[in-house]
Gaussian input, Z-matrix of N, CA and C with variables (Angstrom, degrees):
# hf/3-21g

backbone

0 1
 N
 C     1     B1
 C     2     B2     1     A1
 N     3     B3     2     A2     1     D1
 C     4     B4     3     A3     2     D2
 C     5     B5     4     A4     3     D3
 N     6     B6     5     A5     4     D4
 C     7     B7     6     A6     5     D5
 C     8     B8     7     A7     6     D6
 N     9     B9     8     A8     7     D7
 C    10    B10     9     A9     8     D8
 C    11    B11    10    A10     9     D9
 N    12    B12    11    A11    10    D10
 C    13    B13    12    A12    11    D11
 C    14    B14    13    A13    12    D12
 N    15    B15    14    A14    13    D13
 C    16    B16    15    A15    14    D14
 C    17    B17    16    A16    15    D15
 N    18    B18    17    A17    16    D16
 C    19    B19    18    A18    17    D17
 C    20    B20    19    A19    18    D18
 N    21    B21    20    A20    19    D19
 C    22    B22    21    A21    20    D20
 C    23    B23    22    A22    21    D21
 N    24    B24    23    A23    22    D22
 C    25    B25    24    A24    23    D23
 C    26    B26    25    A25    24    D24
 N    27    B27    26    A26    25    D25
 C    28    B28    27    A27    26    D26
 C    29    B29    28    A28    27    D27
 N    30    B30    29    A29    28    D28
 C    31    B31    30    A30    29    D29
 C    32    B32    31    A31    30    D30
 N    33    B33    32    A32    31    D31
 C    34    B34    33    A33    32    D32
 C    35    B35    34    A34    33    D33
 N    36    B36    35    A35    34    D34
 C    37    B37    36    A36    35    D35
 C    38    B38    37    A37    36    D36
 N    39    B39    38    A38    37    D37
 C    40    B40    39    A39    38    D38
 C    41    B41    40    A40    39    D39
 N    42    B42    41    A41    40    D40
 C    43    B43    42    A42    41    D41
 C    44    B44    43    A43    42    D42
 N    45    B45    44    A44    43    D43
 C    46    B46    45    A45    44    D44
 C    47    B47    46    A46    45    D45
 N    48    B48    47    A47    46    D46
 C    49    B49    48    A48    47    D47
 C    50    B50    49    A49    48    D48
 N    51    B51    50    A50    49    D49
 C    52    B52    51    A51    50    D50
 C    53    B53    52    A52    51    D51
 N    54    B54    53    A53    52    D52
 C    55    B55    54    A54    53    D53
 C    56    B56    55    A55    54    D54
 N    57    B57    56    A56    55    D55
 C    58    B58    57    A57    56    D56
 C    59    B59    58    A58    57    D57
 N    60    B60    59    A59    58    D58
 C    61    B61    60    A60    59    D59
 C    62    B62    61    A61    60    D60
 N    63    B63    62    A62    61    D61
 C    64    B64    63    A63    62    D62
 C    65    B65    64    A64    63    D63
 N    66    B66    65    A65    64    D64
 C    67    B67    66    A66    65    D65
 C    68    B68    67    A67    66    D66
 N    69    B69    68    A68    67    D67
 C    70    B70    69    A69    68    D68
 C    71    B71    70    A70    69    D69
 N    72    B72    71    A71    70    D70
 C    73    B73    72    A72    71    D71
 C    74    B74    73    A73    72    D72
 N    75    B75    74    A74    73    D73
 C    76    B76    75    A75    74    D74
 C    77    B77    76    A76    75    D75
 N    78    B78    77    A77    76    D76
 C    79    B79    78    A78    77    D77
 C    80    B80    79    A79    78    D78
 N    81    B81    80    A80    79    D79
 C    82    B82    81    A81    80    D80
 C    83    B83    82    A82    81    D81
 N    84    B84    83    A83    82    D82
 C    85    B85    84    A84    83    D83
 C    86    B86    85    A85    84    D84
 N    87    B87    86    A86    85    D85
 C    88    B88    87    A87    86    D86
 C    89    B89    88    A88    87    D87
 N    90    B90    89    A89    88    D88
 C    91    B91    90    A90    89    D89
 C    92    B92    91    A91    90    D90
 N    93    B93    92    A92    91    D91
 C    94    B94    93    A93    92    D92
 C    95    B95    94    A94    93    D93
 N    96    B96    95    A95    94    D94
 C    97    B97    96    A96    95    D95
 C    98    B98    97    A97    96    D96
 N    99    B99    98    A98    97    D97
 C   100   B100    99    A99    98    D98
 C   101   B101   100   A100    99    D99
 N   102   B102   101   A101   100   D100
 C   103   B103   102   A102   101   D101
 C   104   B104   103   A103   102   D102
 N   105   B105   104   A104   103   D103
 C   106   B106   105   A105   104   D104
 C   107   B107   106   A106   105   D105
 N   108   B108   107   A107   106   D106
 C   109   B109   108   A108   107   D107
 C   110   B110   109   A109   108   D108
 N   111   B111   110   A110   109   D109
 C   112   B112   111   A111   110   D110
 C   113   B113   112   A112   111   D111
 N   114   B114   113   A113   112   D112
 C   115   B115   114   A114   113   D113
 C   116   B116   115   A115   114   D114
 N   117   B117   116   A116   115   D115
 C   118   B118   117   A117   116   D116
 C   119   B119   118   A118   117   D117
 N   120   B120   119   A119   118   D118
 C   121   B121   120   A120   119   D119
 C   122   B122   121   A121   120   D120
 N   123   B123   122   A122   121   D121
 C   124   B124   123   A123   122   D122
 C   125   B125   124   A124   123   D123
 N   126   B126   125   A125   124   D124
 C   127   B127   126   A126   125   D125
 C   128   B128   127   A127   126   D126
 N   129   B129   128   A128   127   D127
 C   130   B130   129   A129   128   D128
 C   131   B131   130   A130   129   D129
 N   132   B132   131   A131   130   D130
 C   133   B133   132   A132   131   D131
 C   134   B134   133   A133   132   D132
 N   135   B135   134   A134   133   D133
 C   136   B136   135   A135   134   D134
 C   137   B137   136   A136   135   D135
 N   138   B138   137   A137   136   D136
 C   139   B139   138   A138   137   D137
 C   140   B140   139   A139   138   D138
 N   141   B141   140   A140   139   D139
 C   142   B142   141   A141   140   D140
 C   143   B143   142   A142   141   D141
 N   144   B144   143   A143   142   D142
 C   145   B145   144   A144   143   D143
 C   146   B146   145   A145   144   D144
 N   147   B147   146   A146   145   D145
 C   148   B148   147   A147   146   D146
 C   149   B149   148   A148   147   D147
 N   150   B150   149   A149   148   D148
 C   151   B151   150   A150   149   D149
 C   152   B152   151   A151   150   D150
 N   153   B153   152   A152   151   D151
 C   154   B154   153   A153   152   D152
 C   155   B155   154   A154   153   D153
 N   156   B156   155   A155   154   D154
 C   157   B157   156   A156   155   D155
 C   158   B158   157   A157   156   D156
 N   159   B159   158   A158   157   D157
 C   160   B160   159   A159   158   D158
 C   161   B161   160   A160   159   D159
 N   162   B162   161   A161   160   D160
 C   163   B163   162   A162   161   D161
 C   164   B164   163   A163   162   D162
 N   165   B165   164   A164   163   D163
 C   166   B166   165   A165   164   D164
 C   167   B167   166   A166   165   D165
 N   168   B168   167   A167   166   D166
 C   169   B169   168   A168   167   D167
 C   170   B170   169   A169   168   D168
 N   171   B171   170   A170   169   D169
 C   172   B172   171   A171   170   D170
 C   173   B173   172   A172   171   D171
 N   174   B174   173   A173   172   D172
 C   175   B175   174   A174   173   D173
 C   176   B176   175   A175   174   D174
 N   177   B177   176   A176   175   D175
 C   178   B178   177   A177   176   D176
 C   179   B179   178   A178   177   D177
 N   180   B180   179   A179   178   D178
 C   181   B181   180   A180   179   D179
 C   182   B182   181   A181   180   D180
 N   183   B183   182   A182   181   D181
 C   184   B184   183   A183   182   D182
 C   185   B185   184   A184   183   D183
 N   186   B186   185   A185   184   D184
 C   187   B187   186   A186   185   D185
 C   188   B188   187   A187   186   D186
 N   189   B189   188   A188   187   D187
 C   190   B190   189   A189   188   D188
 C   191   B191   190   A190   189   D189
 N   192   B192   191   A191   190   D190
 C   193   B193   192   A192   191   D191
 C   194   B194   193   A193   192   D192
 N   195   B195   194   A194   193   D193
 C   196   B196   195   A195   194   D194
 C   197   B197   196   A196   195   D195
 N   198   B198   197   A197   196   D196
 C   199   B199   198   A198   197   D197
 C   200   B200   199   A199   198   D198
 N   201   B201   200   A200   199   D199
 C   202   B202   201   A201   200   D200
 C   203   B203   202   A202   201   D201
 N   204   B204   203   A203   202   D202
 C   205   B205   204   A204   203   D203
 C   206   B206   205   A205   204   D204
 N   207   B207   206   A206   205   D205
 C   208   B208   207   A207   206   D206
 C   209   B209   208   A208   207   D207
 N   210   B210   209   A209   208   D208
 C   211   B211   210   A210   209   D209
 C   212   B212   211   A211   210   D210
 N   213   B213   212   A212   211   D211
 C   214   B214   213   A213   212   D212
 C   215   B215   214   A214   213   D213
 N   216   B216   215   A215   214   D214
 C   217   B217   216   A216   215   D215
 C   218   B218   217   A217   216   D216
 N   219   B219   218   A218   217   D217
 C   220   B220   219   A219   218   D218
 C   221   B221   220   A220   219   D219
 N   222   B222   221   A221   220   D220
 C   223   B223   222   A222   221   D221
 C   224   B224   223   A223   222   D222
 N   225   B225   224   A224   223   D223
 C   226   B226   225   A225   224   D224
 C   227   B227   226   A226   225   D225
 N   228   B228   227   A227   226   D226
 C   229   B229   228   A228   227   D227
 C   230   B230   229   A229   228   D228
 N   231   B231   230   A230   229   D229
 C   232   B232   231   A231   230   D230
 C   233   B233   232   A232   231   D231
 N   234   B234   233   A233   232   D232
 C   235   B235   234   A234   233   D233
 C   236   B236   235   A235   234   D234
 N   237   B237   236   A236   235   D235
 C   238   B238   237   A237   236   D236
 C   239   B239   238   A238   237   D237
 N   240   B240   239   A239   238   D238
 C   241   B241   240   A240   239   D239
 C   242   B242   241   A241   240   D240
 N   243   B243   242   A242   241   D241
 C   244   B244   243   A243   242   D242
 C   245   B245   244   A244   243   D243

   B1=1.4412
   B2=1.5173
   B3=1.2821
   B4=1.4131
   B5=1.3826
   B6=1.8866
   B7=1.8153
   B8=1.7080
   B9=1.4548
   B10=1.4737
   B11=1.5025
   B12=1.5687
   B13=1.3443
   B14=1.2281
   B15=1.5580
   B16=1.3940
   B17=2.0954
   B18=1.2981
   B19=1.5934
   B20=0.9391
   B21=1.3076
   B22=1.9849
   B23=1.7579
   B24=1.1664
   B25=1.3503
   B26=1.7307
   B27=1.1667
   B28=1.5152
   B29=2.1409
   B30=1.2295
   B31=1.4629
   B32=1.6085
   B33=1.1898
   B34=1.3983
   B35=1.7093
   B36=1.2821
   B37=1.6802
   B38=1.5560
   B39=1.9552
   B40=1.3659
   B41=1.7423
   B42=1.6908
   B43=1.2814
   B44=1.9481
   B45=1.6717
   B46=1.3089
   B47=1.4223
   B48=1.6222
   B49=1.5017
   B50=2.0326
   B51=1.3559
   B52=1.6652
   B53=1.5689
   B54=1.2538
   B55=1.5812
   B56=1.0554
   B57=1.4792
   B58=1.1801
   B59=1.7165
   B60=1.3044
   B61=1.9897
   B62=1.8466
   B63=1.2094
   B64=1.5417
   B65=1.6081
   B66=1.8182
   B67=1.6434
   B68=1.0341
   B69=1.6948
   B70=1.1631
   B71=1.6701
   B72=1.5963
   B73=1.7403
   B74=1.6662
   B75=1.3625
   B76=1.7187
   B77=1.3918
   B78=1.1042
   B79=1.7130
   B80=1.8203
   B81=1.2678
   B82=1.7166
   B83=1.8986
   B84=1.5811
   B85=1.2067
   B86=1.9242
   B87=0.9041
   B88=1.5415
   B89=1.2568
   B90=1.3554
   B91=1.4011
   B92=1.8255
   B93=1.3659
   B94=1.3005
   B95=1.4552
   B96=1.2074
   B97=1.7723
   B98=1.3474
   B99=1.3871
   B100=1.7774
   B101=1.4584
   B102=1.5975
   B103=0.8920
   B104=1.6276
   B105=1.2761
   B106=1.5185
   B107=1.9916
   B108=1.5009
   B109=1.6875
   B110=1.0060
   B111=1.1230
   B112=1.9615
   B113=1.3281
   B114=0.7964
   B115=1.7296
   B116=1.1708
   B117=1.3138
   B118=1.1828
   B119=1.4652
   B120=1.5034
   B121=1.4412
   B122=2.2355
   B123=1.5349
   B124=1.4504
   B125=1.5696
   B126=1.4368
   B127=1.6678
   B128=1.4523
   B129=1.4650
   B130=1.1382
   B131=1.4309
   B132=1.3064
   B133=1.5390
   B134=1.5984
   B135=1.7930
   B136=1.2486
   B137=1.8644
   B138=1.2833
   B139=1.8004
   B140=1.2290
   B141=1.5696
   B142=1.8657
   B143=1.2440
   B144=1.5689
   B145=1.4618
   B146=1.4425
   B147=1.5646
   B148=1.5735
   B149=1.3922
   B150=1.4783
   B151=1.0419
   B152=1.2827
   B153=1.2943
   B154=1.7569
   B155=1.3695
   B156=1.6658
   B157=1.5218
   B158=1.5140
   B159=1.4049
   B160=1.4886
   B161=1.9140
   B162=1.0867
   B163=1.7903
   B164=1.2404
   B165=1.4674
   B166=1.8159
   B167=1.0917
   B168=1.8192
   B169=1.4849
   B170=1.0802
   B171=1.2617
   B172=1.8933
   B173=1.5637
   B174=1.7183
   B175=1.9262
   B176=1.4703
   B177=1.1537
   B178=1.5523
   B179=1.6619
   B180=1.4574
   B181=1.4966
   B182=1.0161
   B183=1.2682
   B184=1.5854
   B185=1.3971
   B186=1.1198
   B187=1.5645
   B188=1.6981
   B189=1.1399
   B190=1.9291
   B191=1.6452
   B192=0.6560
   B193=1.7150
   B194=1.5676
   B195=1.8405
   B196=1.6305
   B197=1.7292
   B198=1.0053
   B199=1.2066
   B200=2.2656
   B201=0.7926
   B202=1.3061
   B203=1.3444
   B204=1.6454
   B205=1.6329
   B206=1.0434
   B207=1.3734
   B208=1.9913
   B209=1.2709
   B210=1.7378
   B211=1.2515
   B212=0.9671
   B213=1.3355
   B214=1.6714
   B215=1.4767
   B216=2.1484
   B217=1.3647
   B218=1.8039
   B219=1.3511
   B220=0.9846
   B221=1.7660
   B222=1.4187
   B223=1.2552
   B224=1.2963
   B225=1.2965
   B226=1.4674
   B227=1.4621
   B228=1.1612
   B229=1.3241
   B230=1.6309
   B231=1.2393
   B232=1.2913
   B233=1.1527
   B234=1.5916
   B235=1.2705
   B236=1.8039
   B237=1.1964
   B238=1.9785
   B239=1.5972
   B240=1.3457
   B241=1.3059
   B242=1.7535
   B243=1.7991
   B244=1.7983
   B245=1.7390
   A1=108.72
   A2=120.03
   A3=136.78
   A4=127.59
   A5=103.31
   A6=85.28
   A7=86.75
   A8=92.20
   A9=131.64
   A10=105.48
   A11=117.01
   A12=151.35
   A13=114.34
   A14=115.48
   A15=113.82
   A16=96.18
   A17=120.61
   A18=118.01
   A19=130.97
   A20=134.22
   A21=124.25
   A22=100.71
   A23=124.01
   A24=137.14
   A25=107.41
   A26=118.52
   A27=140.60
   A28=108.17
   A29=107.95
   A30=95.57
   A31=104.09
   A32=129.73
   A33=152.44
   A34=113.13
   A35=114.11
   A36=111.54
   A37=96.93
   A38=113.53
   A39=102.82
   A40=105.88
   A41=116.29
   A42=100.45
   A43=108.78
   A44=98.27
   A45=108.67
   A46=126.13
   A47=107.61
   A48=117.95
   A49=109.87
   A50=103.27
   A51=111.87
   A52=93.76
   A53=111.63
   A54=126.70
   A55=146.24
   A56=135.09
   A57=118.39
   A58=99.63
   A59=105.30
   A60=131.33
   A61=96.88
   A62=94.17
   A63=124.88
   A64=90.19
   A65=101.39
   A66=110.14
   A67=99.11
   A68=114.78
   A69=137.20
   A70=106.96
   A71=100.95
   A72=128.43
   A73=84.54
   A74=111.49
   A75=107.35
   A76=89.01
   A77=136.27
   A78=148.24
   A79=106.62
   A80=109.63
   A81=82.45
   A82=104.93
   A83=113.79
   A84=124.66
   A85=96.02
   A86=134.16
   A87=154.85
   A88=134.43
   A89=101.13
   A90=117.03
   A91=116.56
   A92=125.34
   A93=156.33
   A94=131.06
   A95=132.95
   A96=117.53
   A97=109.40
   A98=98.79
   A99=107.18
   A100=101.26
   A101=139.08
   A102=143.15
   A103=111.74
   A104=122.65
   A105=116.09
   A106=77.36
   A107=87.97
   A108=102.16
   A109=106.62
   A110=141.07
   A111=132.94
   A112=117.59
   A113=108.35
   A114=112.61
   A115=118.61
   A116=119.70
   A117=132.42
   A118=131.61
   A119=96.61
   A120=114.89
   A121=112.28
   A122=86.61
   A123=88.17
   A124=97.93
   A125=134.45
   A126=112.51
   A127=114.88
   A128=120.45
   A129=120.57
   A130=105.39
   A131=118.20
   A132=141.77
   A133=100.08
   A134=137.82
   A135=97.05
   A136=103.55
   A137=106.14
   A138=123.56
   A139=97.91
   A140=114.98
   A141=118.91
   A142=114.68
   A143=105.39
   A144=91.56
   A145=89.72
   A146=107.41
   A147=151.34
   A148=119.48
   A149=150.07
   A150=131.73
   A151=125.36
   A152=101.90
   A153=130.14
   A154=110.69
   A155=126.86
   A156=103.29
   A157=114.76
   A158=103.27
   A159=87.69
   A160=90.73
   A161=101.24
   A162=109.58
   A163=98.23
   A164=117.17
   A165=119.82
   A166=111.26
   A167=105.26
   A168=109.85
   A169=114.59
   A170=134.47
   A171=147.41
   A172=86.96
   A173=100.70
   A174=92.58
   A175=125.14
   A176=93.19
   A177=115.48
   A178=94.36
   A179=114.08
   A180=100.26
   A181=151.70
   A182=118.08
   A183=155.83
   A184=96.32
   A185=135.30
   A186=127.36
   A187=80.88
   A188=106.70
   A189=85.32
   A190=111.23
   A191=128.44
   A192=163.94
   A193=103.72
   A194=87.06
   A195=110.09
   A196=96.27
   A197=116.32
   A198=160.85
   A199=90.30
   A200=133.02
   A201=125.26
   A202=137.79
   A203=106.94
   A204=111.88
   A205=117.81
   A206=118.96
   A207=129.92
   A208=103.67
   A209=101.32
   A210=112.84
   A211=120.87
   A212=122.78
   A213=148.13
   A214=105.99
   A215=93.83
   A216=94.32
   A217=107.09
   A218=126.47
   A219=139.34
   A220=110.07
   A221=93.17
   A222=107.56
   A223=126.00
   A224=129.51
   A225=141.53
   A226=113.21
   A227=100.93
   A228=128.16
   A229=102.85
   A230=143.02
   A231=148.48
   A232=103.85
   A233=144.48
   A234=139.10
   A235=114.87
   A236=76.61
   A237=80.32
   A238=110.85
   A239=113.84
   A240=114.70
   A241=118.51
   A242=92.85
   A243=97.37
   A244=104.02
   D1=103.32
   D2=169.16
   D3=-62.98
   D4=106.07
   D5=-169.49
   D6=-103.79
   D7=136.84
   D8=-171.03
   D9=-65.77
   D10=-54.28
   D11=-165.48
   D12=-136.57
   D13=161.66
   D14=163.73
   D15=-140.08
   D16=118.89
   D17=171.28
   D18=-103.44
   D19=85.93
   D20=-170.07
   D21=80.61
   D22=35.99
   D23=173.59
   D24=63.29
   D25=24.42
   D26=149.58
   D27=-48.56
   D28=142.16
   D29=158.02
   D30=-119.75
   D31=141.17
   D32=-178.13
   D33=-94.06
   D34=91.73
   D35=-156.11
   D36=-115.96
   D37=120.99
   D38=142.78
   D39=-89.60
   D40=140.93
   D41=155.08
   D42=-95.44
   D43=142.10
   D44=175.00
   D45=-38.42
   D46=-43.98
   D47=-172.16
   D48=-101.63
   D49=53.78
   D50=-158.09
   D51=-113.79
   D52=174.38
   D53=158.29
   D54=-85.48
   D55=165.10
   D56=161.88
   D57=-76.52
   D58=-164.44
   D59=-38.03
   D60=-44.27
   D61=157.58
   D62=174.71
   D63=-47.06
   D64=118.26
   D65=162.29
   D66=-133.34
   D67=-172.58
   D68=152.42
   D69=-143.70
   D70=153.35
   D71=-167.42
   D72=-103.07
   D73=125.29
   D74=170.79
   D75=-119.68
   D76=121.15
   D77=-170.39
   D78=-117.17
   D79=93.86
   D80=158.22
   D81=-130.13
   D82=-158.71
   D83=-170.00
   D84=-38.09
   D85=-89.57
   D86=-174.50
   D87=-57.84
   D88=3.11
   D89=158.62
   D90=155.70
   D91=-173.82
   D92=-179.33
   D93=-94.55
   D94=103.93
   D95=160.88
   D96=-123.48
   D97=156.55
   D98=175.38
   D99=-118.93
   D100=113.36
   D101=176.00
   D102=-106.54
   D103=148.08
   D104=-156.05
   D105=-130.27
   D106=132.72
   D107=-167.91
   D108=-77.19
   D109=-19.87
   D110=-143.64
   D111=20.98
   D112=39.08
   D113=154.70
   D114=-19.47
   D115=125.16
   D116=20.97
   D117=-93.03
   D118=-29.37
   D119=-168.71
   D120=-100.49
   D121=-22.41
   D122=168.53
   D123=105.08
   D124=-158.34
   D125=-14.67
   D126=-83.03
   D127=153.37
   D128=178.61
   D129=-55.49
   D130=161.40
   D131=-145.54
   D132=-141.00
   D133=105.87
   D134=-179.16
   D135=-95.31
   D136=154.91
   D137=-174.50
   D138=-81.48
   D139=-73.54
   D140=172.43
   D141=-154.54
   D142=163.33
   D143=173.77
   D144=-160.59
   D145=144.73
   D146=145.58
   D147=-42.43
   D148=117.73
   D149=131.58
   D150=92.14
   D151=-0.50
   D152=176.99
   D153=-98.05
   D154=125.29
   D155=156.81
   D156=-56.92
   D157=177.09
   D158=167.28
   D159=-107.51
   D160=82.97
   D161=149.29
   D162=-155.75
   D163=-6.83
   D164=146.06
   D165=-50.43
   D166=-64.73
   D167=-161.68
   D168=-48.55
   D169=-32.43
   D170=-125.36
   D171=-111.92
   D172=-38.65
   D173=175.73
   D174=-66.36
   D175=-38.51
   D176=-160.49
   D177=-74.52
   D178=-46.35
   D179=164.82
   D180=-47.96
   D181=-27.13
   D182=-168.23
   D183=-107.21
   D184=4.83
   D185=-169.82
   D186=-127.75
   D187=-51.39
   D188=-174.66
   D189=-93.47
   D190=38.47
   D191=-165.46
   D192=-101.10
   D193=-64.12
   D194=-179.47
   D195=-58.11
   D196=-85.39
   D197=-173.91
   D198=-30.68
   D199=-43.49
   D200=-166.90
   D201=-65.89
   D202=-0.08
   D203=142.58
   D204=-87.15
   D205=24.25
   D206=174.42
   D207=-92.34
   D208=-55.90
   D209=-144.56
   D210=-86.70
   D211=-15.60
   D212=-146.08
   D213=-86.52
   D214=-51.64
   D215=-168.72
   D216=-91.78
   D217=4.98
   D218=159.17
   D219=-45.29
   D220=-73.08
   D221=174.66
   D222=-41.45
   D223=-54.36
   D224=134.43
   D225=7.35
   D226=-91.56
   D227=-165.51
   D228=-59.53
   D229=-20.46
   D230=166.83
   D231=-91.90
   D232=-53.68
   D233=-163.23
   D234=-98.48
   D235=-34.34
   D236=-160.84
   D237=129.76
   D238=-132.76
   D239=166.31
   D240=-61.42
   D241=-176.46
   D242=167.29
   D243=-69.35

């Protein structure tokens, strides 16, 4: 499991053997989210999340927000298309 990124000690995970649509796994101590990128241009979308307030979530969104001409073509390059 490839972390892409790391944000505020967050890890930013594509897994290799994953699905579409284009996501990312942000994993740290206290919980889980799966945010679905919309690639190309974004904005991340969150799917669910574990263990996060949501004024995590709202960060963590806005942080890979930044981050989504990173992530997009990351994704790419491991999967194929969005």
């Amino acid at each position: 499991m490839p972390t892409i990124l790391r944000i505020d000690g967050l890890r930013v995970v594509i897994y290799p053997d994953d699905h579409r649509p284009a996501h990312v796994h942000v994993i740290g101590a206290n919980g889980e989210a799966v945010f679905i990128l919309n690639c190309p241009g974004g904005p991340p979308e969150l799917r669910e999340a574990y263990g996060f307030s949501q004024r995590d979530v709202l960060r963590i969104q806005k942080d890979l927000a930044d981050h989504i001409a990173t992530l997009c073509p990351v994704w790419s390059e491991i999967h194929g298309d969005f």
